[in-house]
C-alpha positions in Angstrom: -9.5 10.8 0.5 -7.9 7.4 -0.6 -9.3 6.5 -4.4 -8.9 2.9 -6.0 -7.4 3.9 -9.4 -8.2 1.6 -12.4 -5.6 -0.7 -13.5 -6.0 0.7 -17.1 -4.6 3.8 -15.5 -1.8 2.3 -14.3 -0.2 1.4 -17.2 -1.3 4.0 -19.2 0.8 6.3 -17.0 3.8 3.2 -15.7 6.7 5.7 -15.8 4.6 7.3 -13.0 3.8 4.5 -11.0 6.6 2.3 -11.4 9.1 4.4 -9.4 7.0 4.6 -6.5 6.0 1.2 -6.7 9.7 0.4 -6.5 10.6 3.0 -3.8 8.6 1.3 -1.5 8.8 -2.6 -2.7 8.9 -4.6 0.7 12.4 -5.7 1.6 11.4 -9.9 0.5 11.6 -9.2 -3.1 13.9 -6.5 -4.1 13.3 -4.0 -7.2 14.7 -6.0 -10.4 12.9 -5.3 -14.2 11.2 -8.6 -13.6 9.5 -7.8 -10.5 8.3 -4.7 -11.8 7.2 -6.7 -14.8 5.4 -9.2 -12.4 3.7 -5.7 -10.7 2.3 -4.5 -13.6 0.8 -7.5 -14.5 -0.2 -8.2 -10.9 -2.2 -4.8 -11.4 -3.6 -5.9 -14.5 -5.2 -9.2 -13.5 -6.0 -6.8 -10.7 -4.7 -9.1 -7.8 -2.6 -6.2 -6.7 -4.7 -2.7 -6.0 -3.5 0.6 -6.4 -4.5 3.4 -4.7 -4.1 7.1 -4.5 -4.5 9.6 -1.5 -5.8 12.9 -2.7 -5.0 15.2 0.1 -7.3 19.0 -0.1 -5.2 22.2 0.8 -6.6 25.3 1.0 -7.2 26.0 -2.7 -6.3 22.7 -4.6 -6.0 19.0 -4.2 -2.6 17.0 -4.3 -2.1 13.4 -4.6 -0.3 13.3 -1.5 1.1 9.5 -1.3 0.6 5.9 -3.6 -0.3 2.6 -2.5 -0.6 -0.9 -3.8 -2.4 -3.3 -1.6 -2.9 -7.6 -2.1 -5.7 -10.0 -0.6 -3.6 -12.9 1.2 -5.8 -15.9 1.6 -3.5 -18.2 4.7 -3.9 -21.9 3.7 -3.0 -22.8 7.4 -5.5 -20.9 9.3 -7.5 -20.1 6.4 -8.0 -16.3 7.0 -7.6 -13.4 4.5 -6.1 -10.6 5.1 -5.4 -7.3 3.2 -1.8 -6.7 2.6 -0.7 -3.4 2.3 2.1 -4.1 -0.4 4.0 -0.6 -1.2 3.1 2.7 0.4 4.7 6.0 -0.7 4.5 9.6 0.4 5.6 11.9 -2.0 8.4 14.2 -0.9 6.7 17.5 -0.9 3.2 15.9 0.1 1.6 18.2 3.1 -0.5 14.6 4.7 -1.9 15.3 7.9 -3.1 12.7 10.7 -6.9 13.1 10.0 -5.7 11.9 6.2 -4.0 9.2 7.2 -6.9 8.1 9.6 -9.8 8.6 6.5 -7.1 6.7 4.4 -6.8 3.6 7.2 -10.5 3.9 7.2 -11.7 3.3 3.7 -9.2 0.4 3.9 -10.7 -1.2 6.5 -13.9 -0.9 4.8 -12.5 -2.2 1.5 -11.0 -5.4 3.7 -14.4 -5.6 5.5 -16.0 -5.9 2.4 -13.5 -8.5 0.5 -13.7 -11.0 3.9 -10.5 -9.9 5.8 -9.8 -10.6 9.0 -6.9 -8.0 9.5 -4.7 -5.3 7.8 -0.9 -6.4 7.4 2.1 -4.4 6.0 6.1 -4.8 6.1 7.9 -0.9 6.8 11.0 0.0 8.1 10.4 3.4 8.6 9.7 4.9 11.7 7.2 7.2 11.2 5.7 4.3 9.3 5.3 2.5 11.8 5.1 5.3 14.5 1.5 6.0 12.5 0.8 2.0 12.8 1.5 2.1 16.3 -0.9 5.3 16.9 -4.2 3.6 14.4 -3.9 0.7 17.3 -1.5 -1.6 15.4 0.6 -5.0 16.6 4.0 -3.5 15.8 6.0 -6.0 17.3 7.2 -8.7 15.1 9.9 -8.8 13.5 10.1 -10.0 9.5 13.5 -12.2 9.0 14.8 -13.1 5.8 18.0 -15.3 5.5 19.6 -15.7 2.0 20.5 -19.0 0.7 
């Protein structure tokens, strides 16, 4: 089950979330102290969302991985989309496929409801995107980035 945690939360508990906000930070910014400082208060004016999958075992439940996700509103061809910003499994976390699927699901739902068009995320894992490719997901571009 994937729960929207409260941005009060958040920082109440930062030395939590930071790290696996940073773990994860998509490969255009990098994982500096003022980045993170631009995160938190990201979360705080609550244009970046953070989220929690709660995965159930057989006698308890486990948060099972972390994300952060951003409404991107395109000037050009003037759709939104939900960006999925940071996404973080933690390392012991037992997540199966039917988690992941409820997880894509109640985003879809959240984006339906805040006038998306599409889901978008950056990974360069391959499982990452191996589970992108199997929810029906355009895997094939490529992100560049060229210093200057």
């Amino acid at each position: 089950m994937l729960n929207k945690i409260y941005p009060e939360d958040v920082a109440k508990n930062w030395e939590i979330f930071a790290p696996l906000i940073a773990k994860s930070i998509p490969p255009v910014l990098g994982g500096n102290m003022a980045t993170m400082t631009s995160i938190l208060e990201a979360i705080m004016i609550e244009t970046l969302d953070c989220w929690s999958l709660v995965v159930r075992n057989s006698d308890n439940e486990d948060i099972g991985a972390f994300a952060t996700t951003h409404i991107v509103d395109d000037e050009l061809t003037r759709e939104r989309s939900l960006l999925i910003y940071t996404l973080t499994a933690l390392p012991k976390a037992k997540i199966g496929m039917e988690d992941w699927a409820d997880a894509l699901q109640t985003l879809r739902k959240y984006a339906h409801h805040k006038g998306c068009s599409y889901i978008s995320a950056f990974s360069d894992m391959p499982n990452v995107v191996a589970l992108a490719n199997r929810a029906g997901a355009n895997t094939k571009t490529t992100f560049i980035r060229l210093e200057v």
